[in-house]
Z-matrix of the N, CA and C atoms (Angstrom, degrees):
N
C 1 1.441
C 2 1.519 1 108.91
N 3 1.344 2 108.74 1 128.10
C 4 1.788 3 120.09 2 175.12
C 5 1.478 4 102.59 3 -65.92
N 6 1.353 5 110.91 4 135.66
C 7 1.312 6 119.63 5 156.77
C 8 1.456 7 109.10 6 -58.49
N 9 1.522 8 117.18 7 172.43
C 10 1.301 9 107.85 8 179.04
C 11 1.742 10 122.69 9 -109.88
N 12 1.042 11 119.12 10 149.71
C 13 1.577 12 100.52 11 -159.51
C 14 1.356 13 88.14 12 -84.57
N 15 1.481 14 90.81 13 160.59
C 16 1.872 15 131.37 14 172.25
C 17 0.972 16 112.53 15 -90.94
N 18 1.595 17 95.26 16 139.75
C 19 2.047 18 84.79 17 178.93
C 20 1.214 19 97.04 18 -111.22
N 21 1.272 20 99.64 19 -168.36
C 22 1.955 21 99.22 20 -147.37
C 23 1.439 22 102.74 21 -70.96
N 24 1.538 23 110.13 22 -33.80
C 25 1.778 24 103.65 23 -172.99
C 26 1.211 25 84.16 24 -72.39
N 27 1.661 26 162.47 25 0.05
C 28 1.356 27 124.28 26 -174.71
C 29 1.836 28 97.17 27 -98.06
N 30 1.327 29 108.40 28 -17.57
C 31 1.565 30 113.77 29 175.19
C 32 1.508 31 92.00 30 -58.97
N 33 1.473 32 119.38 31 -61.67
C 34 1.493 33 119.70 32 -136.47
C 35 1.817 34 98.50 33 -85.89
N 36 1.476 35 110.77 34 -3.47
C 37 1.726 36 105.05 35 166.24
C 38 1.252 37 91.35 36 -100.26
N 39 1.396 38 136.46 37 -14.20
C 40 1.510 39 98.85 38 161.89
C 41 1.280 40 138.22 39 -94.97
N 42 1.207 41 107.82 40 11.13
C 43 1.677 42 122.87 41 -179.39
C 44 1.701 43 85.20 42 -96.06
N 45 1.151 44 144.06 43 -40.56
C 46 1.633 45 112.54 44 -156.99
C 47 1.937 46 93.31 45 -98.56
N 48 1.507 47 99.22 46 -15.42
C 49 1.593 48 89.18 47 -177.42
C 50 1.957 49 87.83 48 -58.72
N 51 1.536 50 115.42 49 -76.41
C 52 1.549 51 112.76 50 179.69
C 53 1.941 52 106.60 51 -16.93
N 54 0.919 53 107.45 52 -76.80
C 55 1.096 54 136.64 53 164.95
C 56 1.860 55 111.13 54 -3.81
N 57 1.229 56 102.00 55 -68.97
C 58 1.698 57 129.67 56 164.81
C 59 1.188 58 97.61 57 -47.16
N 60 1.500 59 107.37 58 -67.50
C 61 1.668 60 117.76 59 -159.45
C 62 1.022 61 109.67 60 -32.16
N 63 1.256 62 96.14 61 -75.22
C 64 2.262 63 120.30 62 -173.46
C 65 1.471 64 108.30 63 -60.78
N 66 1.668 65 125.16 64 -11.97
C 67 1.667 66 117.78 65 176.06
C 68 1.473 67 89.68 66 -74.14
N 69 1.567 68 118.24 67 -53.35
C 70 1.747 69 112.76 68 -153.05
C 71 1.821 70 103.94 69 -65.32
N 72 1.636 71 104.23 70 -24.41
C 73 1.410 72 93.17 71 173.98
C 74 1.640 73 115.07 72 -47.83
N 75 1.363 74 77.67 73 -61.15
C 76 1.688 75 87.39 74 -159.87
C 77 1.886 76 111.51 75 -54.73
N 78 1.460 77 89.02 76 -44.60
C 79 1.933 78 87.02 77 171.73
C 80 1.449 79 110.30 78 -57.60
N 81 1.395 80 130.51 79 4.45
C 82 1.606 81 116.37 80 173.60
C 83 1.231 82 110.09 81 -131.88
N 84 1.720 83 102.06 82 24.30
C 85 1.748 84 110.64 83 162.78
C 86 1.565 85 117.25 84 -81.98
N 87 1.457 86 102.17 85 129.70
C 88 1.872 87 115.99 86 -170.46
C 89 1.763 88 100.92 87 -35.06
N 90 1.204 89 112.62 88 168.68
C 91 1.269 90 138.72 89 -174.26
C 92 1.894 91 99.38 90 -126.35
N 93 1.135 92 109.09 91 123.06
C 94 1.429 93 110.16 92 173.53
C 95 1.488 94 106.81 93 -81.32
N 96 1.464 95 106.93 94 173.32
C 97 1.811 96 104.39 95 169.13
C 98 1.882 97 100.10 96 -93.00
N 99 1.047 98 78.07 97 151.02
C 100 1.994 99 85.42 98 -165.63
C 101 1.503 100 92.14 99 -123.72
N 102 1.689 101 109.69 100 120.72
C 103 1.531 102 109.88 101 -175.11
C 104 1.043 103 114.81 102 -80.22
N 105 2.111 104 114.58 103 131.77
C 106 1.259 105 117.62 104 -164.95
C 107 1.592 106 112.59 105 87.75
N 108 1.144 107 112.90 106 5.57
C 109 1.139 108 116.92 107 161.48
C 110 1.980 109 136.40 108 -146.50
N 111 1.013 110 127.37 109 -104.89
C 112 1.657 111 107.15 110 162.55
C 113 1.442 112 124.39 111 -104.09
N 114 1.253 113 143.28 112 152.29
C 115 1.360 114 139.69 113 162.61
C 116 1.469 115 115.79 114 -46.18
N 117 1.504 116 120.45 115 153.22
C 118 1.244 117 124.86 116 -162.01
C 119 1.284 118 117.80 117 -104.71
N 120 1.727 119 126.39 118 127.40
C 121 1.280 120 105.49 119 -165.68
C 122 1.447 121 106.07 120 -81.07
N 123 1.274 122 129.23 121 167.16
C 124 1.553 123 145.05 122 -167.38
C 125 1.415 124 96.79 123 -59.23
N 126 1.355 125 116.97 124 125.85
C 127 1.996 126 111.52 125 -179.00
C 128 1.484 127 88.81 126 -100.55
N 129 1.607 128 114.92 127 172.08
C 130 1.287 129 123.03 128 -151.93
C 131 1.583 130 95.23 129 -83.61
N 132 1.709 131 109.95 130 148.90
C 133 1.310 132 149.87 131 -169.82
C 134 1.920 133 93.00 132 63.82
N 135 1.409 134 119.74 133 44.39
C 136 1.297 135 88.84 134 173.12
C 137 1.613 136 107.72 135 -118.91
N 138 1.064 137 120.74 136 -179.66
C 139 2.109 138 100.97 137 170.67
C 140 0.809 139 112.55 138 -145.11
N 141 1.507 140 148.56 139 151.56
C 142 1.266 141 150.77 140 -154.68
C 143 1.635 142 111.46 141 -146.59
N 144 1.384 143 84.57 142 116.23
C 145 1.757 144 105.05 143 168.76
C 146 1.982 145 108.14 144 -51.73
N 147 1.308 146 96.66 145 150.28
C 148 0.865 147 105.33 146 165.58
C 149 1.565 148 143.42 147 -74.53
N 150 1.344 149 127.71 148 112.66
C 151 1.941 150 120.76 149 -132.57
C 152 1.558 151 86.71 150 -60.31
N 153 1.521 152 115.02 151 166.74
C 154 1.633 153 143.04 152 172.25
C 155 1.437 154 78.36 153 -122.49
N 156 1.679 155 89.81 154 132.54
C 157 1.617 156 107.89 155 160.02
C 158 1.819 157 109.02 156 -100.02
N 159 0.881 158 124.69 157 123.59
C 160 1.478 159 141.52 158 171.52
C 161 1.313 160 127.29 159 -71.86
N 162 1.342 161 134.41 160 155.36
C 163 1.511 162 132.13 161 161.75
C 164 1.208 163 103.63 162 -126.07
N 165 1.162 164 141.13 163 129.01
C 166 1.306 165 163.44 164 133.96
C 167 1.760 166 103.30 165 -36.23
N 168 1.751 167 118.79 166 111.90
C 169 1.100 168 130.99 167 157.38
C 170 1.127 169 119.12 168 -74.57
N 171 1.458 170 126.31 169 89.11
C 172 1.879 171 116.16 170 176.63
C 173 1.928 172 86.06 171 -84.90
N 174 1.498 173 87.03 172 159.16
C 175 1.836 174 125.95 173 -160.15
C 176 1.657 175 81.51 174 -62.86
N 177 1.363 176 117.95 175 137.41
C 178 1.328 177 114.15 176 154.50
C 179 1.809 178 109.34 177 99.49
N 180 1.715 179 115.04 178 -12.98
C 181 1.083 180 113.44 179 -159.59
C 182 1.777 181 92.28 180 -106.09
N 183 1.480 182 112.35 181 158.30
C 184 1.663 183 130.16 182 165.47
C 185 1.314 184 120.85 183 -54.91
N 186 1.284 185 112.77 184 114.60
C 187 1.835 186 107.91 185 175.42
C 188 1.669 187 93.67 186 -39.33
N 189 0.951 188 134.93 187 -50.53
C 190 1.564 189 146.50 188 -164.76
C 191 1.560 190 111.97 189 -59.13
N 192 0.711 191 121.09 190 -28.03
C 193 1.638 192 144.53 191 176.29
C 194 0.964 193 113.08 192 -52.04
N 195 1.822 194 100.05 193 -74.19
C 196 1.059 195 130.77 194 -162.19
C 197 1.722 196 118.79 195 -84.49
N 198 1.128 197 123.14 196 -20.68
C 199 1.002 198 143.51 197 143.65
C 200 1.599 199 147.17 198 -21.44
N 201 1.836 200 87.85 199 -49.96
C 202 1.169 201 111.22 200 174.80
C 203 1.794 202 114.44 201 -109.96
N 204 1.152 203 109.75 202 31.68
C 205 1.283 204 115.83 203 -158.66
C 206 1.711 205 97.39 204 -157.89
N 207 1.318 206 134.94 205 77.16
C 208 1.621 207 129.88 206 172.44
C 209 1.388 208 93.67 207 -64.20
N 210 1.374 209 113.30 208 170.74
C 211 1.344 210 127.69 209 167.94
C 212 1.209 211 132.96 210 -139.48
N 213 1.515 212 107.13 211 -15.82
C 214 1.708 213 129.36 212 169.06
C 215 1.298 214 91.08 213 -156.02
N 216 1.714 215 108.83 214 160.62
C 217 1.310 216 140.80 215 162.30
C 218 1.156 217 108.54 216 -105.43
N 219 1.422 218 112.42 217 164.37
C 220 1.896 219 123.27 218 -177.79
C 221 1.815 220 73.65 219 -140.07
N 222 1.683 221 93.74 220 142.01
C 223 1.426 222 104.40 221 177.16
C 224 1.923 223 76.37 222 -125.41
N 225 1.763 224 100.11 223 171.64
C 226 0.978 225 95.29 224 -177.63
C 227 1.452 226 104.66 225 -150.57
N 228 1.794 227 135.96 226 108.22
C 229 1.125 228 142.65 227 167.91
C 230 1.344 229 133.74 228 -108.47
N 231 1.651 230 101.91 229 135.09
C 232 1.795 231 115.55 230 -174.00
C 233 1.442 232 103.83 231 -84.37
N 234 1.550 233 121.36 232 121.27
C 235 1.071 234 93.62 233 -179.25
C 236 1.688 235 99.27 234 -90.63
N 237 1.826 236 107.70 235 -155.89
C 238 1.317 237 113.47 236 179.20
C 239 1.896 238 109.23 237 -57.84
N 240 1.755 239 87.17 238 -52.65
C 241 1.965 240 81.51 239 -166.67
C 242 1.904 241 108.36 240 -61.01
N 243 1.827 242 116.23 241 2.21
C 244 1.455 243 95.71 242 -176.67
C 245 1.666 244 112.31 243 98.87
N 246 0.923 245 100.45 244 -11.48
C 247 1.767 246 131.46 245 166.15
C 248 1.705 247 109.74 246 -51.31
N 249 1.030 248 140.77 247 93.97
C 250 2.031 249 130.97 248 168.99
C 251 0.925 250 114.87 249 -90.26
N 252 1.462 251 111.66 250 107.05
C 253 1.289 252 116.53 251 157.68
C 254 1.677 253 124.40 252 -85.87
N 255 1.559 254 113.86 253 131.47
C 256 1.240 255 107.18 254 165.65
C 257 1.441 256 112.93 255 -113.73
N 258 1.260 257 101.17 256 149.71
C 259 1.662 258 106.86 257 -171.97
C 260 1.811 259 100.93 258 -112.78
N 261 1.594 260 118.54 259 149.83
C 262 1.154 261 110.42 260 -174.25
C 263 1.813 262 86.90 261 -124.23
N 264 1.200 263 92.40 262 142.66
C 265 1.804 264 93.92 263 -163.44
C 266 1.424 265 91.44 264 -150.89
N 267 1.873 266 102.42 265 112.35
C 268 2.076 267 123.79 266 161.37
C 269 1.165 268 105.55 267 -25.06
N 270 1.281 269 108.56 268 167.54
C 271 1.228 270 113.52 269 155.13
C 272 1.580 271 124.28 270 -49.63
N 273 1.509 272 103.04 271 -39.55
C 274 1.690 273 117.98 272 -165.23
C 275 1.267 274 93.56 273 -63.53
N 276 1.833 275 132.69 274 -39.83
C 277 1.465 276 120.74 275 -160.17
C 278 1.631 277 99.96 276 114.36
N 279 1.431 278 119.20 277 33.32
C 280 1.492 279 97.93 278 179.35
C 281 1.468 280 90.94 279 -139.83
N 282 1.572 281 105.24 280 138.34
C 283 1.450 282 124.45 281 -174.80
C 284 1.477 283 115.65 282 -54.65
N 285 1.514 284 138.64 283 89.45
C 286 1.589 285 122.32 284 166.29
C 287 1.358 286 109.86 285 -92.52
N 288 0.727 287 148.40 286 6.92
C 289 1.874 288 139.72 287 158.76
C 290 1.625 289 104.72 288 -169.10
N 291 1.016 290 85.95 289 134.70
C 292 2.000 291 120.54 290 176.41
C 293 1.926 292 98.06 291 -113.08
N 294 1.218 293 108.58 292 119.33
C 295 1.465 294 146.90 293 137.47
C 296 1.393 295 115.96 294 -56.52
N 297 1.460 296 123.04 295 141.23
C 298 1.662 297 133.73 296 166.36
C 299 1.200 298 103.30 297 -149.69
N 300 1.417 299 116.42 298 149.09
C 301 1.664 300 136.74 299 155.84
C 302 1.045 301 127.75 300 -165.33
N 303 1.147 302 130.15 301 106.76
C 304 1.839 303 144.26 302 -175.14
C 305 1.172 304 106.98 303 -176.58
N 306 1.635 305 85.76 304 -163.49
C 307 1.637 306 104.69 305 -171.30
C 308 1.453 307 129.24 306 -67.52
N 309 1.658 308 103.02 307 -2.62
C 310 1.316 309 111.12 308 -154.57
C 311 1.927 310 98.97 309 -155.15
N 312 1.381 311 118.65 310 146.14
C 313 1.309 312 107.79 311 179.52
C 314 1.642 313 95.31 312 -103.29
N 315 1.362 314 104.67 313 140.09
C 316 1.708 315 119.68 314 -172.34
C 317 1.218 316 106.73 315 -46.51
N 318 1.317 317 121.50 316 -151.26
C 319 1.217 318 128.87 317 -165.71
C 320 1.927 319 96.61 318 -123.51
N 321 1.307 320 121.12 319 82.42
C 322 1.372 321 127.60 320 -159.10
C 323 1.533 322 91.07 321 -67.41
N 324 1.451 323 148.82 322 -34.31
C 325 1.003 324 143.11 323 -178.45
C 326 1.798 325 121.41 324 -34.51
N 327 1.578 326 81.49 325 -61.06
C 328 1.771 327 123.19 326 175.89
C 329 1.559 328 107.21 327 -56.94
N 330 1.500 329 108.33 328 -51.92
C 331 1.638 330 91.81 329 172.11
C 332 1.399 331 129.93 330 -99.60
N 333 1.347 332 115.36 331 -10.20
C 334 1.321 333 117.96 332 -176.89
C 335 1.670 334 105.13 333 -61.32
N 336 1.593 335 95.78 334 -29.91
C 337 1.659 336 104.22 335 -154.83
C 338 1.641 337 121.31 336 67.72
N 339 1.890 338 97.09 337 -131.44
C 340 1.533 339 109.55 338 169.42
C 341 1.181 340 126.80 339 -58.22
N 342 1.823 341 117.04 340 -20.80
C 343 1.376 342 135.72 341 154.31
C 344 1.549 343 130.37 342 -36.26
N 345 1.107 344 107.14 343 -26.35
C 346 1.595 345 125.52 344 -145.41
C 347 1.401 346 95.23 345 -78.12
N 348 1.205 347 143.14 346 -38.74
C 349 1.267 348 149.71 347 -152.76
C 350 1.933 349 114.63 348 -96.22
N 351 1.375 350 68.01 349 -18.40
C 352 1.904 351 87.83 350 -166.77
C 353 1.903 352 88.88 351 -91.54
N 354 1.404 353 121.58 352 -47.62
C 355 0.892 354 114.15 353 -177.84
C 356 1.871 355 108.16 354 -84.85
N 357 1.223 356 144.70 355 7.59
C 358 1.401 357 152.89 356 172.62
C 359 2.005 358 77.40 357 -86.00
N 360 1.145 359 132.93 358 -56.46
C 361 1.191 360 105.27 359 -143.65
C 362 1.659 361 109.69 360 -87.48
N 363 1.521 362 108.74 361 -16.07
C 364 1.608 363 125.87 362 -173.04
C 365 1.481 364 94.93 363 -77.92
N 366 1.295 365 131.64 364 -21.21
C 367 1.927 366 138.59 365 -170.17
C 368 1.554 367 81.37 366 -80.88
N 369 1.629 368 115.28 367 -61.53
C 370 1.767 369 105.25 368 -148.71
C 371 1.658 370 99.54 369 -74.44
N 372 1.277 371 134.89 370 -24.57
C 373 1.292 372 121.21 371 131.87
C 374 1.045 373 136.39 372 31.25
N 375 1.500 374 87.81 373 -110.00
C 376 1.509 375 137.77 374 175.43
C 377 1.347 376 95.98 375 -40.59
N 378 1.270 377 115.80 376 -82.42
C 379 1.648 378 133.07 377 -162.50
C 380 1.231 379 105.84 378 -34.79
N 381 1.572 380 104.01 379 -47.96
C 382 1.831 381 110.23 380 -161.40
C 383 1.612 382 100.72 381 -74.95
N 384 1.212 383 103.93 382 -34.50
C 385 1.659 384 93.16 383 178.41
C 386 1.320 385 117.83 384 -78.42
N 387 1.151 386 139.38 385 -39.38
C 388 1.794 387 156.12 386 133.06
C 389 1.107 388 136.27 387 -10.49
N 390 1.755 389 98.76 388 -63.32
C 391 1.222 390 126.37 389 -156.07
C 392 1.585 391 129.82 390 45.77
N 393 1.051 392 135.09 391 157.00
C 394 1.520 393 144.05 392 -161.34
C 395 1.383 394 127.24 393 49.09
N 396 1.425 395 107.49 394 -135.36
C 397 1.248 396 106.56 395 178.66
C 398 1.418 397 119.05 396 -100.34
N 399 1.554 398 139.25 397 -155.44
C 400 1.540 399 145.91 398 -164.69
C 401 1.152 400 108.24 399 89.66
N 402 1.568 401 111.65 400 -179.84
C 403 1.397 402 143.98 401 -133.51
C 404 2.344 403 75.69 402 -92.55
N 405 1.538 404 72.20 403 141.19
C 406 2.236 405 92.59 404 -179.04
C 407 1.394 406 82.57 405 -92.91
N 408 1.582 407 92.73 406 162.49
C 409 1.697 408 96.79 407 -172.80
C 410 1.715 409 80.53 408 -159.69
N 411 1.276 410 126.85 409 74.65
C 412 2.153 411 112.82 410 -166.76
C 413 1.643 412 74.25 411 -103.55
N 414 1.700 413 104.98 412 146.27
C 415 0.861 414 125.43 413 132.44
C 416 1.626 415 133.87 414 168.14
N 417 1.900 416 77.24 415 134.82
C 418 1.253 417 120.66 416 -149.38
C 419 1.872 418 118.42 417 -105.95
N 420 1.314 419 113.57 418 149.82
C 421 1.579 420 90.28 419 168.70
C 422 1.107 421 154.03 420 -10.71
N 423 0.947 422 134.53 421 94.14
C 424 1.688 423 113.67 422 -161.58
C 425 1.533 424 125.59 423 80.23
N 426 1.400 425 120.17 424 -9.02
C 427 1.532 426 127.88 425 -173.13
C 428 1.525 427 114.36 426 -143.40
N 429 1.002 428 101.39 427 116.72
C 430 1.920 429 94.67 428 163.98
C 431 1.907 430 105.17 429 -119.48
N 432 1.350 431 113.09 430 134.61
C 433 1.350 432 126.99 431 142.52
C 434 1.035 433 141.05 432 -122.84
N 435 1.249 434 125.94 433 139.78
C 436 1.700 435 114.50 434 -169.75
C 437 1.361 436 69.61 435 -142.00
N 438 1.788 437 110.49 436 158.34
C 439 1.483 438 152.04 437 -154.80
C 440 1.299 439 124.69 438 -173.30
N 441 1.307 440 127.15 439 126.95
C 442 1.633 441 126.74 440 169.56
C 443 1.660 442 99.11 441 -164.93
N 444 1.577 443 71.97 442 -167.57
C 445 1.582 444 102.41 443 -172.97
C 446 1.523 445 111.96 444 130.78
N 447 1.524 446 94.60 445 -178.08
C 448 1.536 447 112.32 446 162.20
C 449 1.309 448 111.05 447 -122.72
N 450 1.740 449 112.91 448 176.31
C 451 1.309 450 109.65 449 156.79
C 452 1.475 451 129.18 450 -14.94
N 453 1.242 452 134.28 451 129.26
C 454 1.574 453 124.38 452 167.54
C 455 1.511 454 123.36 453 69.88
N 456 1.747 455 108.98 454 -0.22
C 457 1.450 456 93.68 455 -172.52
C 458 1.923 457 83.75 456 -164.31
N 459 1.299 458 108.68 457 102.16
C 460 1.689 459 105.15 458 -170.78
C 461 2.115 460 96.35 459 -134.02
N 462 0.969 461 89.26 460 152.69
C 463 1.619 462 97.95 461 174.03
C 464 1.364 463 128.82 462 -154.23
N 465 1.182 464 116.32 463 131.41
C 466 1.656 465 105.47 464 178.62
C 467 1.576 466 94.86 465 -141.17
N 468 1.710 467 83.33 466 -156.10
C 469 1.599 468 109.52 467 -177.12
C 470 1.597 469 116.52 468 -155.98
N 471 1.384 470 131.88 469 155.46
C 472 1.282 471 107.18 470 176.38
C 473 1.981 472 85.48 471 -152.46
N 474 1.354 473 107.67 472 138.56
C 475 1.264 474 107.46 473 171.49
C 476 1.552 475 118.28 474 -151.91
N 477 1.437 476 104.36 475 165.79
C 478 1.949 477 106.52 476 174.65
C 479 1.578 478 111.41 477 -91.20
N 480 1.281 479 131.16 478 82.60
C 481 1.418 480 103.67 479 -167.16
C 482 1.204 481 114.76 480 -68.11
N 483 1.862 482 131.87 481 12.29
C 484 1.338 483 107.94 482 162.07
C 485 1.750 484 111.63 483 -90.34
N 486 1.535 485 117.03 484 17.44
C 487 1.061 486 102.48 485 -161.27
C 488 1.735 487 90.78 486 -122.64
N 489 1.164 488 105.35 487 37.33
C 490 1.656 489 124.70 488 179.43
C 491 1.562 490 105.24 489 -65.97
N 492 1.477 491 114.18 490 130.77
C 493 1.460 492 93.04 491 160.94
C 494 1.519 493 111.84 492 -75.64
N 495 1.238 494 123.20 493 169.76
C 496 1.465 495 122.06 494 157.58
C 497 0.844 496 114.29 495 -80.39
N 498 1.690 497 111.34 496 134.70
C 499 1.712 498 130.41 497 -139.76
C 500 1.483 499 117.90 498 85.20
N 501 0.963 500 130.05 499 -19.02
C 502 1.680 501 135.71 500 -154.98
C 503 1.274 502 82.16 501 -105.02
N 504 1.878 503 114.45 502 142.60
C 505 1.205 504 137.13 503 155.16
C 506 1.451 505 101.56 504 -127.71
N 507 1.611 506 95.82 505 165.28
C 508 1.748 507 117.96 506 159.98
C 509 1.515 508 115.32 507 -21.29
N 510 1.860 509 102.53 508 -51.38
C 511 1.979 510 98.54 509 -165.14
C 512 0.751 511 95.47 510 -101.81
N 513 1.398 512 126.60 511 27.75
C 514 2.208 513 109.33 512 168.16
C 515 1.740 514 75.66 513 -91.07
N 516 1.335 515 156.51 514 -43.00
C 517 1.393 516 156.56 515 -149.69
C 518 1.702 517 108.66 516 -77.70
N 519 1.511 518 102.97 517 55.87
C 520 1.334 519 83.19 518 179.76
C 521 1.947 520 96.34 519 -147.02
């Protein structure tokens, strides 16, 4: 027995239903944290600790002070490959340094953001003066990243140091 033919509008609702399908995918694909800009919601199979709010010790100030006064949060997400990201987030809610360590280095595109290009060009840099492979070390105006590892076990950091809280250094970013 013949199936029965389609007529063209039943082709052409099923190309935009497909069509639909694969837009709503993509509109409910994760959002990375983009540095200098918002924290990232959890992309699928990943899970997220619950944020620690922090205080920043500037030199000279009261454990007591400081105490009663956080100044950034660190949120903290597993992704699927086993990957942790920590995010360091102002008071206001805006990302100045992202943390990594796992099996796998994140998707630096996704978090660098508008960064990303500035840090593509501080790597080729690097390379040309270097050459090959090892641990990234960019830093540039407005951006620092450092990166390594091996197979199965990689770690970095990437931050704004003008977007430091006061109190905040480089090794609180890890």
């Amino acid at each position: 027995m013949k199936a029965p033919k389609q007529s063209r509008h039943g082709h052409l609702a099923s190309a935009l239903a497909i069509v639909a399908g694969a837009l709503s995918v993509c509109a409910a694909a994760p959002a990375y944290a983009v540095l200098g800009g918002e924290p990232m919601s959890a992309p699928q199979g990943a899970t997220s600790a619950k944020a620690v709010a922090r205080a920043a010790v500037a030199s000279g100030a009261s454990n007591a002070s400081a105490a009663s006064a956080s100044n950034y949060t660190v949120r903290s997400t597993t992704l699927a490959s086993g990957t942790v990201v920590n995010e360091y987030l102002s008071a206001e809610g805006t990302v100045f340094g992202i943390a990594w360590h796992g099996p796998r280095v994140p998707d630096l595109a996704g978090l660098l953001g508008s960064y990303f290009p500035q840090y593509q060009q501080g790597l080729k840099a690097q390379r040309t003066a270097r050459g090959g492979r090892g641990p990234v070390s960019v830093q540039d105006s407005g951006l620092v990243v450092d990166s390594g590892g091996h197979m199965g076990a990689f770690a970095g950091h990437a931050y704004l140091p003008q977007s430091l809280p006061a109190g905040v250094s480089a090794s609180d970013i890890q």
